[in-house]
C-alpha positions as CSV (number, residue, x, y, z in Angstrom):
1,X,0.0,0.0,0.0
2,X,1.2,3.1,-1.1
3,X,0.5,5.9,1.3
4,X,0.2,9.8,0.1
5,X,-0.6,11.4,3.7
6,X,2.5,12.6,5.0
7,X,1.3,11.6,8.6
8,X,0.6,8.2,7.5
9,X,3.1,4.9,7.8
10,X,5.0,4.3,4.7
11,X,5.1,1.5,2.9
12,X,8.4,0.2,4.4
13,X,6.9,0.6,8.0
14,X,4.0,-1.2,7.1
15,X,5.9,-4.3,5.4
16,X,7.8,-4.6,8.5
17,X,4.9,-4.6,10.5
18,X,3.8,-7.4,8.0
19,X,6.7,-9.4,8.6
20,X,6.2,-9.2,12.1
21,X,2.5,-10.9,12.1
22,X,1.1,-8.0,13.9
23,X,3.2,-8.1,16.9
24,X,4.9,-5.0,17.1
25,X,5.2,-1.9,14.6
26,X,7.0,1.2,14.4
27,X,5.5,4.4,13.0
28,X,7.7,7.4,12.8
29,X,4.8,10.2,12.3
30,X,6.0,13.4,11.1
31,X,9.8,12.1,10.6
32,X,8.7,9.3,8.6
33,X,10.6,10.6,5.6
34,X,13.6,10.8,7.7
35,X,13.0,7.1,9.4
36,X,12.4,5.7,5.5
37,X,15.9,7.3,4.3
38,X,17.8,5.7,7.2
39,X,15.8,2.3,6.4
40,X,17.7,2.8,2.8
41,X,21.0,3.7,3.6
42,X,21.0,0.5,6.2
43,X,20.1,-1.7,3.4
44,X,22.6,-0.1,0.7
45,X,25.2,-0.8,3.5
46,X,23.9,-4.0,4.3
47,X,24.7,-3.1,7.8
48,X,22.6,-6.3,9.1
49,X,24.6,-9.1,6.6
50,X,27.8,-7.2,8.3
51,X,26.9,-7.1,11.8
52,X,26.3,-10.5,12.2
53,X,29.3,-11.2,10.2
54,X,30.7,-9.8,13.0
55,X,32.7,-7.3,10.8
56,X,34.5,-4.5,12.9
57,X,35.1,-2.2,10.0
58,X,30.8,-1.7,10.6
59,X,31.9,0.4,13.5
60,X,35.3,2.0,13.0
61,X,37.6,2.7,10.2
62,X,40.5,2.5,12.6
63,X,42.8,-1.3,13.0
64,X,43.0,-0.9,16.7
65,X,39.8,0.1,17.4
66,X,38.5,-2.6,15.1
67,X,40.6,-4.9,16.7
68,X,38.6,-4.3,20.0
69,X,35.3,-4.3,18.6
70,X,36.0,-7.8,17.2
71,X,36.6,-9.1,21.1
72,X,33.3,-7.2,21.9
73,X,30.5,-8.6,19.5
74,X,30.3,-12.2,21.4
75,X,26.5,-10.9,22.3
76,X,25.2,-11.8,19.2
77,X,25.3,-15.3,19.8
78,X,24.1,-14.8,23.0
79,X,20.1,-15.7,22.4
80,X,21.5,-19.4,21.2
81,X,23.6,-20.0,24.4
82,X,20.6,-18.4,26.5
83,X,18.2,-20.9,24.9
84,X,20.3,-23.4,26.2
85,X,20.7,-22.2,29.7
86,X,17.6,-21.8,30.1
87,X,16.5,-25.4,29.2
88,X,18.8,-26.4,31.5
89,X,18.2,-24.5,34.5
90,X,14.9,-26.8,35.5
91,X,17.0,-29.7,35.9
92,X,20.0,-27.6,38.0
93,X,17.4,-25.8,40.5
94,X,15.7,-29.1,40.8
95,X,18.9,-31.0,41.8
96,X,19.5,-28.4,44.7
């Protein structure tokens, strides 16, 4: 749907609300236009393929700095060891 109401959710707010079954949507109001240009640029820079190829250059520019940020992005992995944990957790409060 194609929206001509500058108020109104654009079409990229309304796919993602799609994609998310109804569970949650976002809706930017007056800086729609500004929320729709940053939704662009994201995808031209595929910032979401590179941050969970973990690649430090996302962030800085800089070798050292990247070289820090590389230690630092173990916490997107984190929901699949949490998962774990907490199907575990059951049988280790039971046992004590």
């Amino acid at each position: 749907m194609t929206t001509s109401d500058a108020g109104a959710p654009g079409d990229r707010v309304l796919q993602f609300a799609d994609r998310m079954d109804g569970r949650f949507a976002l809706w930017a109001g007056p800086l729609g236009t500004r929320v729709e240009d940053g939704l662009r640029q994201l995808e031209r820079d595929a910032v979401m393929r590179r941050l969970y190829a973990r690649e430090p250059a996302l962030w800085s520019p800089h070798p050292a700095v990247q070289e820090k940020i590389a230690n630092r992005l173990g916490w997107l992995t984190a929901p699949d060891w949490v998962m774990v944990i907490l199907l575990v957790w059951p049988v280790l409060v039971t046992k004590q």
